[in-house]
C-alpha positions as CSV (number, residue, x, y, z in Angstrom):
1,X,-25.6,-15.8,-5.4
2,X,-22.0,-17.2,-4.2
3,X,-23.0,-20.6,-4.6
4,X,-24.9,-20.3,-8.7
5,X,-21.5,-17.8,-9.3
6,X,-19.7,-21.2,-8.6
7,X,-21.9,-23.7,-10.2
8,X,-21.9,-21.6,-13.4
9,X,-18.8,-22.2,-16.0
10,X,-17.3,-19.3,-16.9
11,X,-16.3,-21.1,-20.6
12,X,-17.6,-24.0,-22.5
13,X,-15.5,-27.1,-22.4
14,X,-14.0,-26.6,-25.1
15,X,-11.7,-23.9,-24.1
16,X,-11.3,-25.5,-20.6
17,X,-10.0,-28.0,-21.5
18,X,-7.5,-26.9,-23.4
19,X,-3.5,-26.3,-22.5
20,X,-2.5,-22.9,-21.7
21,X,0.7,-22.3,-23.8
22,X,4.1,-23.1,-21.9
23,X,5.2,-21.1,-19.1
24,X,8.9,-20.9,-18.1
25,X,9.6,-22.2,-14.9
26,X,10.4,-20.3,-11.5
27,X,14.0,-21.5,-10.8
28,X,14.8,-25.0,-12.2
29,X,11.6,-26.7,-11.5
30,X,10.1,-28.0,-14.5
31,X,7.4,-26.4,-16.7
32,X,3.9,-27.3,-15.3
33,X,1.2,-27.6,-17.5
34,X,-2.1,-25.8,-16.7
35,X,-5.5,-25.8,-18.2
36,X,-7.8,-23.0,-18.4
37,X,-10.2,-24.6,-16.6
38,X,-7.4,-24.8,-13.9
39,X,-6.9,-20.9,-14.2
40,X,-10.3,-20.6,-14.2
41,X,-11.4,-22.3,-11.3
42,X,-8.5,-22.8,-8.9
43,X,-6.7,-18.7,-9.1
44,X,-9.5,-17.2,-8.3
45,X,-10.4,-19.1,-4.9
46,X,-6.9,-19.5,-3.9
47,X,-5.7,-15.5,-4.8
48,X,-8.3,-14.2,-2.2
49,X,-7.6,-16.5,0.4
50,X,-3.9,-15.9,0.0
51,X,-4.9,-12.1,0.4
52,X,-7.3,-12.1,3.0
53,X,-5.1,-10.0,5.5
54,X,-4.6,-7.6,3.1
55,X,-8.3,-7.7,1.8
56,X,-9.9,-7.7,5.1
57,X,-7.2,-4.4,6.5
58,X,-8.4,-2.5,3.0
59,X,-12.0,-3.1,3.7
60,X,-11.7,-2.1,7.2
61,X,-13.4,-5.4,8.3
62,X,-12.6,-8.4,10.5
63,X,-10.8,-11.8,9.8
64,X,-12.7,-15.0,10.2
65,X,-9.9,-17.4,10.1
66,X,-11.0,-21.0,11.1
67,X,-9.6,-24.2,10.9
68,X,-12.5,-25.6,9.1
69,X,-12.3,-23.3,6.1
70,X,-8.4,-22.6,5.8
71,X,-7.7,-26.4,6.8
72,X,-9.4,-27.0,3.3
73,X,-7.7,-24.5,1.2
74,X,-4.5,-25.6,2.8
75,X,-4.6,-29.1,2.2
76,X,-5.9,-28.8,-1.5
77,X,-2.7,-27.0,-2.2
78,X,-0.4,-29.8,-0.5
79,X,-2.1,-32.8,-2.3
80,X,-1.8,-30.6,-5.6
């Protein structure tokens, strides 16, 4: 089911495509512009993974961290 859950848009093109309004910025970086196809897509994969100690000590189960799997999460946040 993971995989069609992550095929399937969650809202037509036209409302991801679209700018969220401005946010102000943390500190004195500059504002930075999302989409909601951004907020849509990216937030939810990266929230868990940021959480996953916390997720997997509420759940009472155990951590798979690999290189594999984390190296890619990782490395999609530095070229972004």
């Amino acid at each position: 089911m993971a995989a069609k859950a992550v095929r399937a848009p969650l809202a037509p093109g036209l409302i991801r495509n679209r700018a969220m309004p401005d946010l102000q910025p943390v500190g004195d970086g500059p504002l930075e512009p999302w989409t909601y196809e951004y907020l849509l897509d990216v937030i939810p994969t990266r929230d868990p993974w940021m959480h996953r100690v916390d997720i997997s000590l509420a759940t009472d189960r155990p951590r798979h961290l690999t290189h594999d799997h984390d190296g890619v999460l990782v490395d999609d946040v530095v070229t972004e």
